[in-house]
N, C-alpha and C positions, 0 to 999 in steps of 0.2 A: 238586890238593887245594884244598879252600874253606878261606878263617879262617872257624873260627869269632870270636864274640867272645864277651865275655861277657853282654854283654846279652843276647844267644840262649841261655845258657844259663839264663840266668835267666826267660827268656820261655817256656821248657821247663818250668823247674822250679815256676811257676805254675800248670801244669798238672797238677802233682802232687797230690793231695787223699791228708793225712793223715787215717786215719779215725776216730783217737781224738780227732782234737778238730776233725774237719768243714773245715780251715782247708787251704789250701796251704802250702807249705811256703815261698815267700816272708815269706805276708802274716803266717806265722806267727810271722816272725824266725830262722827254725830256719837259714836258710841262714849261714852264718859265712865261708867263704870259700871264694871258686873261682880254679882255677887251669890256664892253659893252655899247656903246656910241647911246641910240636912238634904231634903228634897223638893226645898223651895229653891227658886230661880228669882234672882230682883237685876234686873237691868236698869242705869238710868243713860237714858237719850236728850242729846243737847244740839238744837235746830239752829243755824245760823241767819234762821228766816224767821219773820212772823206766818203765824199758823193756826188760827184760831180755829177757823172751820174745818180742818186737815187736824187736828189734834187726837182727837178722841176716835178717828178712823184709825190714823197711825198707831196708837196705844193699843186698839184691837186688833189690828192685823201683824202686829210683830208678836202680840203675844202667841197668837194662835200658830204663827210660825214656829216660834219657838219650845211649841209644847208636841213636837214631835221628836225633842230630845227623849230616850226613855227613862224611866224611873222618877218624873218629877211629878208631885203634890200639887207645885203651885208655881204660878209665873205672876212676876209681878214686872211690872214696866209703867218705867215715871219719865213724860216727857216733857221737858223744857226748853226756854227760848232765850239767847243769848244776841244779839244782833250786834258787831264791830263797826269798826270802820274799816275799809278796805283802801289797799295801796290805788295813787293818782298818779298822774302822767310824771315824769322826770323832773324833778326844781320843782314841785309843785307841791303844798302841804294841804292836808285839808282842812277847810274851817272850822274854827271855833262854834261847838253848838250844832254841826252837821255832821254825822257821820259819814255817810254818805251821799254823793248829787247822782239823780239816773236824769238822764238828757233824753229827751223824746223828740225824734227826728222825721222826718218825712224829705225825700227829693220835692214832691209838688204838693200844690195847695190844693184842697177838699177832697182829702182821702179820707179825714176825721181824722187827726193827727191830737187836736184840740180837746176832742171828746174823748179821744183815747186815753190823754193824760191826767185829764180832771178822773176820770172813772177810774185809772190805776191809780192816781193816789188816796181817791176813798178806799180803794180796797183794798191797799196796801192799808190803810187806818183802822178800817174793817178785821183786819185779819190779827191785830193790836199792833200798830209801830204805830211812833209818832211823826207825825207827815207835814211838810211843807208843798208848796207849787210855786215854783215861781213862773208867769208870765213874761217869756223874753222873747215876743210876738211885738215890737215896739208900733208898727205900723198899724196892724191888725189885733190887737189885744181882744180877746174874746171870754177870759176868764172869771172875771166881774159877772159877766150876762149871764155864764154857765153858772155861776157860784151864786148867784142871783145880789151879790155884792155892788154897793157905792158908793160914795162919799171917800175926803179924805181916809188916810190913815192917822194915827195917833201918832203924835211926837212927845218924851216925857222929857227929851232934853232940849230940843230946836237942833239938834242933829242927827238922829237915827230915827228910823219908822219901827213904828209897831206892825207887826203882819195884822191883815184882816183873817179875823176867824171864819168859816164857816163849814156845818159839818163837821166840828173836832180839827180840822184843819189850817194851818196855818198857812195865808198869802200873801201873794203883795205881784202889783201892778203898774205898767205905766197907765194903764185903762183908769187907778183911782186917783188920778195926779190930774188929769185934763177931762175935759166935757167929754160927755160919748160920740157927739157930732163932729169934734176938732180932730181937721187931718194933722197927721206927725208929717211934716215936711222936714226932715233933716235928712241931711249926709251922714255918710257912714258912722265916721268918727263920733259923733254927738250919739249917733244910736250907742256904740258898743259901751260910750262915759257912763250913757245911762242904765244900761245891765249891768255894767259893777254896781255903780252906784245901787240898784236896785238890789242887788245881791249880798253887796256890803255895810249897807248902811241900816239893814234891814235887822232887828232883836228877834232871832233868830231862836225858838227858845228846845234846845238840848232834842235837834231833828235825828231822828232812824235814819229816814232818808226823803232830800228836797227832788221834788221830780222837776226841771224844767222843760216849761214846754218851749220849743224852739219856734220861729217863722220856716215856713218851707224854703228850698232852696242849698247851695253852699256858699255863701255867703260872708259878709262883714260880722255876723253876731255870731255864726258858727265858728269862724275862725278866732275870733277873740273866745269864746267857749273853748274850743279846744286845746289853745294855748295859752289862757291864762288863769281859766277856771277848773278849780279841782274836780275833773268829773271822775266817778270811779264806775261806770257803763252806761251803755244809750242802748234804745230799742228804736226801731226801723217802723214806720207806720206804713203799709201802702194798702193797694184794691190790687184784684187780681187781674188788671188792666196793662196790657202790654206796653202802655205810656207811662202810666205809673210807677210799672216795675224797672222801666230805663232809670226813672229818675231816683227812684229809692236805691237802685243799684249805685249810684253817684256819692249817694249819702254815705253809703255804706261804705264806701272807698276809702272817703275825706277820713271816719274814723279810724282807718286803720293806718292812714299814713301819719295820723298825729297818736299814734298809737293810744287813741281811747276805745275798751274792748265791747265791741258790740255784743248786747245780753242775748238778743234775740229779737223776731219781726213777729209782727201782728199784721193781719191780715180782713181790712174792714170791706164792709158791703161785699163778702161774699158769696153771699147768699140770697135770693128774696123769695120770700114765704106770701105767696095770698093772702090776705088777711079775710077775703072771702070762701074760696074755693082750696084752700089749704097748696095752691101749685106752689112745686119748687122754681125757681131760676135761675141759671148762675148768671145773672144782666150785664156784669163786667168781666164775663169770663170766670174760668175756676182753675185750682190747683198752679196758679201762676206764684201765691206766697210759698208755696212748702216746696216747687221747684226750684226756685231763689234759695231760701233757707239751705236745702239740700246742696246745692253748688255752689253755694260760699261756706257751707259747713258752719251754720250758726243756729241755732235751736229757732224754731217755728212753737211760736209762746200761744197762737191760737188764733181764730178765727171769729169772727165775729158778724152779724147776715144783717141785709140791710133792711133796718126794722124801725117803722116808722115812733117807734114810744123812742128808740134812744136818742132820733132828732130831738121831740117834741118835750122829755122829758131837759135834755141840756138847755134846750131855748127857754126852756120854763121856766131855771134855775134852780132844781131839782135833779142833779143826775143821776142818770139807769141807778147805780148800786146802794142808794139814800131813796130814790124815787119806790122801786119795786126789788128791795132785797133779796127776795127767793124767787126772783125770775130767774129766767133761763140764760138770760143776757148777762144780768148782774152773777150769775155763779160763772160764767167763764171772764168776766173782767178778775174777781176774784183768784179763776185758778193762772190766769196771767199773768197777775202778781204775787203771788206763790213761787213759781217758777221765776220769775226774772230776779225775784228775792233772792231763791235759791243756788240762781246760777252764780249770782253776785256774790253768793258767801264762799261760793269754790274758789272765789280767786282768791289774791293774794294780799295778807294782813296786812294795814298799816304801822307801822311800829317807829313813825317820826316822834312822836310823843310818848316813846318808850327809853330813847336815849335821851340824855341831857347835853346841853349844849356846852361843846366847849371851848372857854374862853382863854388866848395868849397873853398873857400882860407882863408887861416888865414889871420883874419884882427886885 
């Protein structure tokens, strides 16, 4: 029989390419420890993502990679989920009880920016993290209807909100503060008071990661987001509509110049399928998001066709990933969130709540 060593195993396990986040499972960190007992192999794998439905794929396919070392008995591989909190813009700490914010962005309105984010954060919760939403759409709040939510929220002091649950989910709206009829008539400044407010005042309770969904546009609520709220990445929403992609291209900008790091785009109503005759369409045009992606050099997280259940299941208050979980729709919401998960865990660790703070005083 050969030793192996462990370096050979590791020289194997470089050759592994995780496909939610493009990276090997070295370079990715994910390897944690190996172990060579005789002519058993035990690796353990540590995911900086939630992984639920990717778990027991990954467990198989590393093993089987790695039983082309020779002379081994037995491969054994244990894989686990660790999720941090990642580094935020400059001067900026992240909240208590959040680990992570992902901002969900769009240049323009009804590309399904709204749908987008209500269905990544089920399946971000799907895949096990624990998930908020915050609705910061103050004019147009539509998170309630999707989430099929209403009424006040609960106060237990007369100064902070309880999030509304739904779906294991944690939320909170200006949509549950006013009538559904009542226009927001405010100026800027009253909007951006009430997304802190909404974001701070809210019992938060020990989040993976809060997704906000943003109003379209670059705007009074983007700009107080990106310079005053902790985000640690945003995803780009658009259609593969040469009007759309000007504007999501804008979006895409604003983050980079407040250096908040774009995860990746998603690319809605790409597609339309017959619901009779099985035709394909591309009705707003095609390959206009993965040309984007490609030229601004940002990961293209997926596509998505324009399919009359994910209307009819959001209006419902049921979304695709809760409504028809092993649809075809709900598994790529799914691997979306996987991946944007995963990109977010390559960046860089927070470690403000690693140092202690230190204090001058005349002694």
């Amino acid at each position: 029989m050969m030793n192996i060593e462990k370096a050979d195993v590791e020289d194997l396990l470089r050759t592994f390419i995780d496909p939610n986040n493009g990276n090997d499972l070295v370079s990715a960190k994910a390897v944690k420890s190996i172990t060579i007992a005789g002519a058993v192999l035990s690796v353990k794998l540590e995911l900086g993502y939630p992984a639920k439905s990717y778990i027991d794929e990954l467990k198989a396919a590393v093993e089987e990679h790695l039983k082309s070392l020779p002379g081994l008995d037995a491969v054994n591989v244990e894989v686990n989920v660790k999720i941090v909190s990642h580094a935020v813009q400059q001067a900026l700490k992240p909240l208590p009880n959040v680990k992570n914010i992902i901002a969900v962005a769009s240049g323009k309105g009804g590309v399904g920016k709204s749908t987008t984010a209500v269905n990544l954060a089920l399946a971000l919760a799907a895949e096990g993290a624990n998930v908020g939403i915050l609705d910061a759409d103050i004019y147009g709040p539509s998170i309630p209807m999707m989430l099929g939510l209403s009424g006040y929220p609960e106060s237990k002091d007369n100064k902070t909100m309880m999030p509304k649950i739904a779906f294991g989910i944690q939320t909170i709206s200006i949509g549950y503060l006013i009538e559904a009829d009542q226009p927001m008539i405010w100026r800027g400044p009253m909007v951006t008071t009430a997304l802190q407010q909404l974001l701070k005042d809210t019992n938060w309770d020990n989040l993976d990661y809060l997704v906000i969904d943003l109003p379209p546009g670059t705007g009074d609520i983007q700009l107080t987001l990106s310079q005053q709220i902790p985000v640690s990445g945003a995803i780009i929403v658009t259609t593969p509509q040469d009007i759309a992609l000007i504007d999501a291209q804008r979006g895409l900008g604003m983050f980079e110049k407040v250096n908040v790091p774009v995860l990746g785009l998603v690319e809605n109503m790409s597609l339309h399928i017959c619901s009779n005759c099985g035709h394909e369409e591309a009705i707003f045009g095609e390959g206009g998001g993965l040309a984007m992606a490609d030229r601004n050099r940002i990961e293209f997280l997926g596509s998505l066709p324009l399919d009359i259940n994910i209307r009819k299941f959001a209006d419902g208050g049921t979304p695709t990933v809760i409504a028809d979980p092993e649809g075809r729709s709900a598994q790529i919401y799914k691997q979306i969130a996987r991946k944007t998960a995963a990109r977010l865990a390559l960046k860089a660790k927070d470690f403000t709540t690693k140092f202690p703070n230190i204090v001058v005083q005349n002694t």
